[in-house]
KEBA-28506 format. One record per residue (C-alpha): residue in one letter; x, y, z; residue number from 1. Coordinates in nm, 3 decimals, always signed. Layout:
N
+--------+---------+---------+---------+-----+
! residu !      px !      py !      pz ! num !
+--------+---------+---------+---------+-----+
!      a !       X !       Y !       Z ! NUM !
...
+--------+---------+---------+---------+-----+
This chain:
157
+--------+---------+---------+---------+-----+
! residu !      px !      py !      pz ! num !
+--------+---------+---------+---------+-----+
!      x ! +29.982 !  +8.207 ! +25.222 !   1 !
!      x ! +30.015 !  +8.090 ! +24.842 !   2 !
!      x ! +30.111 !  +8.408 ! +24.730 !   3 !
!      x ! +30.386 !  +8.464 ! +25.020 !   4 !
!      x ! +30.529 !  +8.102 ! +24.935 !   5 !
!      x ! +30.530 !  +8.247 ! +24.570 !   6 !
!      x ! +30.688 !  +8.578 ! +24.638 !   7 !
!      x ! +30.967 !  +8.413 ! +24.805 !   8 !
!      x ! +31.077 !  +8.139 ! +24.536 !   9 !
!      x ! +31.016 !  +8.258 ! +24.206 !  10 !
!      x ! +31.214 !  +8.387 ! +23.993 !  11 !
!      x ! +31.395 !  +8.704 ! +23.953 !  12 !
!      x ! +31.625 !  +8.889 ! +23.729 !  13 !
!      x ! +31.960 !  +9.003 ! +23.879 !  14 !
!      x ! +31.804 !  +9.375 ! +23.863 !  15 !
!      x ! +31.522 !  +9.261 ! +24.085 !  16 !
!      x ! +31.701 !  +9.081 ! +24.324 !  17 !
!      x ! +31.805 !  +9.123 ! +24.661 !  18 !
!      x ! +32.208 !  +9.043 ! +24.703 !  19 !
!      x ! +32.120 !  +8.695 ! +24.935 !  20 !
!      x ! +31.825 !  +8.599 ! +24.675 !  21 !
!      x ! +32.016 !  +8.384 ! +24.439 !  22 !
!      x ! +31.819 !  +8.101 ! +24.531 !  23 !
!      x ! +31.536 !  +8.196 ! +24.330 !  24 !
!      x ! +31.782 !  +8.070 ! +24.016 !  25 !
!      x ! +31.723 !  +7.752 ! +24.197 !  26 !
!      x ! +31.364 !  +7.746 ! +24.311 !  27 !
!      x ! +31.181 !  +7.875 ! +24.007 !  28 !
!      x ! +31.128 !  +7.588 ! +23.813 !  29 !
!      x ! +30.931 !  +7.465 ! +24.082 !  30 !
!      x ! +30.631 !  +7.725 ! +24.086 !  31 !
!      x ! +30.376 !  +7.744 ! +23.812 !  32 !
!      x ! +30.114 !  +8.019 ! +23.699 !  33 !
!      x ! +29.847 !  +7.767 ! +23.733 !  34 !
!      x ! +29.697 !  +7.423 ! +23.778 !  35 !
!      x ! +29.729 !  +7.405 ! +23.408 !  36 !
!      x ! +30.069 !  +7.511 ! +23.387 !  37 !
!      x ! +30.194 !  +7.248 ! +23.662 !  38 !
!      x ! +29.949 !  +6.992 ! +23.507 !  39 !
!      x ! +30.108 !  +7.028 ! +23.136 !  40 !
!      x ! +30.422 !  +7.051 ! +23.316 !  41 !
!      x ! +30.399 !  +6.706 ! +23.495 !  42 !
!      x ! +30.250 !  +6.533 ! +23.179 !  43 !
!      x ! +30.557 !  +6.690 ! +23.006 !  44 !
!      x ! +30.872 !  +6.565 ! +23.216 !  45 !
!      x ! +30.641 !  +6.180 ! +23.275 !  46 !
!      x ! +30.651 !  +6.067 ! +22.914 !  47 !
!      x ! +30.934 !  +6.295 ! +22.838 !  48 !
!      x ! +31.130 !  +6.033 ! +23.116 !  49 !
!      x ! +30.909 !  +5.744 ! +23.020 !  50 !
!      x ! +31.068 !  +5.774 ! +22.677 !  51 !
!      x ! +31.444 !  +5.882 ! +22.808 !  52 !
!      x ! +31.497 !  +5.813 ! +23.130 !  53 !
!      x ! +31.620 !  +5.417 ! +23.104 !  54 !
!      x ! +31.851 !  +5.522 ! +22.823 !  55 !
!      x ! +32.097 !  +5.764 ! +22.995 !  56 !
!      x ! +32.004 !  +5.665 ! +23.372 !  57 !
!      x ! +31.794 !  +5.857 ! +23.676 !  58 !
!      x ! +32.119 !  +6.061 ! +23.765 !  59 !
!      x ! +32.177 !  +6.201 ! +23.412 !  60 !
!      x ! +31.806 !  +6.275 ! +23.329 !  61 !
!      x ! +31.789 !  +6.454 ! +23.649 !  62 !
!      x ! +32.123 !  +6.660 ! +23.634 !  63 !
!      x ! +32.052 !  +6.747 ! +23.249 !  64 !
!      x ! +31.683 !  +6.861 ! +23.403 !  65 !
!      x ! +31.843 !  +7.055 ! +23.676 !  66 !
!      x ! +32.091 !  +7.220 ! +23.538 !  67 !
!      x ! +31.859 !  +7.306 ! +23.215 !  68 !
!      x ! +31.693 !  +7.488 ! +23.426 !  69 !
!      x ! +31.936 !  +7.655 ! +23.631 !  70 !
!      x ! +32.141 !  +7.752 ! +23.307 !  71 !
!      x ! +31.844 !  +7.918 ! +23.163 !  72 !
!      x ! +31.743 !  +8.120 ! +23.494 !  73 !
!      x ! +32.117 !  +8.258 ! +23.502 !  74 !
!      x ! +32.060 !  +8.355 ! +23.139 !  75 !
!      x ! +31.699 !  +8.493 ! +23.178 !  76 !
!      x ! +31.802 !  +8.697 ! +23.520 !  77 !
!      x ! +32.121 !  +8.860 ! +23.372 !  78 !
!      x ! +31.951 !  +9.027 ! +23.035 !  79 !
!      x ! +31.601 !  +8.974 ! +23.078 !  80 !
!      x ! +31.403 !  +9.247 ! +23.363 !  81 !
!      x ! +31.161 !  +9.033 ! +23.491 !  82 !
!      x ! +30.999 !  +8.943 ! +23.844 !  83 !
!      x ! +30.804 !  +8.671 ! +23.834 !  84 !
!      x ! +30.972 !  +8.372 ! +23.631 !  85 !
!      x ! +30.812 !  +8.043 ! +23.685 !  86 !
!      x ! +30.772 !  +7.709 ! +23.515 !  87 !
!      x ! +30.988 !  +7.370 ! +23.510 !  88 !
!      x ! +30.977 !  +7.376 ! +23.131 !  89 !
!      x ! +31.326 !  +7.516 ! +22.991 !  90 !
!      x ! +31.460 !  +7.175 ! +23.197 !  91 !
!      x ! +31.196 !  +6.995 ! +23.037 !  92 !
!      x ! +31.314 !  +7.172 ! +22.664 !  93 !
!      x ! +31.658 !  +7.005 ! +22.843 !  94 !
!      x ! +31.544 !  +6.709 ! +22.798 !  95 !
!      x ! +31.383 !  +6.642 ! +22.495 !  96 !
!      x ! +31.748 !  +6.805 ! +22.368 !  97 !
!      x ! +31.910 !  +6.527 ! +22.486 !  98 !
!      x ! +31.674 !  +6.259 ! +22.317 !  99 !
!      x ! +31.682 !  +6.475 ! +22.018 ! 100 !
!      x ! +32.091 !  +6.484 ! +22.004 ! 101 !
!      x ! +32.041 !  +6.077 ! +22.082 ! 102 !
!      x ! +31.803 !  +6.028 ! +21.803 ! 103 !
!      x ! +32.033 !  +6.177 ! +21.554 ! 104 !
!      x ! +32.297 !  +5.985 ! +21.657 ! 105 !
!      x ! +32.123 !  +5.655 ! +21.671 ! 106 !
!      x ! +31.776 !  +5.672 ! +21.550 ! 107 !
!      x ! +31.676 !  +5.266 ! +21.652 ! 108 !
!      x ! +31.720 !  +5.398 ! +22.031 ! 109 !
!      x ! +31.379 !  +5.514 ! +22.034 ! 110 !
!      x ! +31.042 !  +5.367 ! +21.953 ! 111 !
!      x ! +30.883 !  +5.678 ! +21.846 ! 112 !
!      x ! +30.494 !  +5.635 ! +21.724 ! 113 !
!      x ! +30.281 !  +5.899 ! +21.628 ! 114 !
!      x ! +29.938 !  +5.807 ! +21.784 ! 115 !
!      x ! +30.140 !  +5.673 ! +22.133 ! 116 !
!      x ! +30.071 !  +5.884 ! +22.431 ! 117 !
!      x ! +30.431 !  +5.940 ! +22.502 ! 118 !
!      x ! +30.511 !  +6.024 ! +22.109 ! 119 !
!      x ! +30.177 !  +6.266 ! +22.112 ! 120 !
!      x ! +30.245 !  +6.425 ! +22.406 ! 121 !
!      x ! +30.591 !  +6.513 ! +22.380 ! 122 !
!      x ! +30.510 !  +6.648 ! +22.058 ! 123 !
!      x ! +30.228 !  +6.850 ! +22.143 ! 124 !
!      x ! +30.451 !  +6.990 ! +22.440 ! 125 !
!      x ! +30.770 !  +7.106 ! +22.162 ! 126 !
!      x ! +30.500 !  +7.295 ! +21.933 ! 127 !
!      x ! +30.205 !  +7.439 ! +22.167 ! 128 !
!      x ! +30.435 !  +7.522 ! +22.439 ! 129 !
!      x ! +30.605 !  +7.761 ! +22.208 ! 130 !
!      x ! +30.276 !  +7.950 ! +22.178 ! 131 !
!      x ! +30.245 !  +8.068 ! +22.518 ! 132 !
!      x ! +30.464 !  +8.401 ! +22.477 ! 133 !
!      x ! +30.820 !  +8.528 ! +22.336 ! 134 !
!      x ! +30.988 !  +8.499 ! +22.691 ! 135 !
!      x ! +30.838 !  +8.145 ! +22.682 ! 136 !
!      x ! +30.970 !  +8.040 ! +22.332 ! 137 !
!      x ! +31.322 !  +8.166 ! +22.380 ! 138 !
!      x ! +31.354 !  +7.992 ! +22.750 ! 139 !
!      x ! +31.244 !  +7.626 ! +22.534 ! 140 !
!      x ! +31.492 !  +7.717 ! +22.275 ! 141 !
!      x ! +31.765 !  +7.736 ! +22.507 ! 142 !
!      x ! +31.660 !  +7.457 ! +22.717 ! 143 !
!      x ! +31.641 !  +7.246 ! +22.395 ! 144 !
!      x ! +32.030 !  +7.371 ! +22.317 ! 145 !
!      x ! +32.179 !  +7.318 ! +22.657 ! 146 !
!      x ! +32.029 !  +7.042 ! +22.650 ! 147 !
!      x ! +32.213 !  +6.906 ! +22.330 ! 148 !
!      x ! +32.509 !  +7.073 ! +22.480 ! 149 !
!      x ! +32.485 !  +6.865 ! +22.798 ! 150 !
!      x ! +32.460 !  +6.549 ! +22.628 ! 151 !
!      x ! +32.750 !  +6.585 ! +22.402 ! 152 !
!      x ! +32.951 !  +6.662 ! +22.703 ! 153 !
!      x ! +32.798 !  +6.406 ! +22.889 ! 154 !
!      x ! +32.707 !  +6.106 ! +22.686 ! 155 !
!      x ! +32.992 !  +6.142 ! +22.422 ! 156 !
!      x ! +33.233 !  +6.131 ! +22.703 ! 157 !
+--------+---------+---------+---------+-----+
């Protein structure tokens, strides 16, 4: 049964997809390789949103983490051949875009201390997440970007 659940919802590039399978673009983000992959995952967007989420509001911090994600499916499944994309991290990488374009623009918002387990872990997730693969790296990248996008659209507005 897991991997029928699987082979229905994750993702797919447009070259591997079915014409009524555009929901995968959608349902992606939530399937994971592994325990560890969901675990770092749900560490990730909890003190990611423990940090951000009372500064731009529930609806924001869920609609920059949605469509974070859904921006970089539609990227990955146009010029990317893949079959199996997975993982809620490029709206994570969303996310910690926004606090970063906040930060920058006013730095006493945050409490950031290295040694806190918010500050550690969101930390550890920017740098060792980038080690898990090329595909991996580029899909954080562009997360991190939209998500700077989305709050200069959003929060500047």
């Amino acid at each position: 049964m897991k991997n029928k659940l699987a082979d229905l919802g994750v993702g797919k590039s447009f070259d591997h997809m079915t014409k009524r399978e555009w929901y995968r673009l959608f349902t992606a983000p939530f399937f994971h390789t592994n325990g560890f992959h969901l675990l770092g995952n749900a560490f990730g967007i909890y003190f990611v949103g423990f940090v951000l989420e009372d500064k731009i509001g529930s609806g924001l911090f869920l609609l920059i983490y949605m469509v974070g994600n859904l921006f970089v499916s539609l990227l990955f499944s146009k010029y990317s051949s893949f079959t199996s994309g997975k993982g809620a991290s490029p709206g994570i990488f969303s996310l910690i875009g926004c606090m970063f374009f906040l930060y920058i623009q006013s730095p006493d918002l945050f409490n950031f201390q290295i040694g806190t387990w918010a500050t550690n872990y969101i930390i550890f997730y920017s740098v060792l997440g980038n080690f898990i693969g090329i595909q991996g790296a580029i899909s954080h990248v562009l997360g991190f970007i939209f998500g700077m996008v989305l709050s200069i659209f959003f929060i500047l507005n």
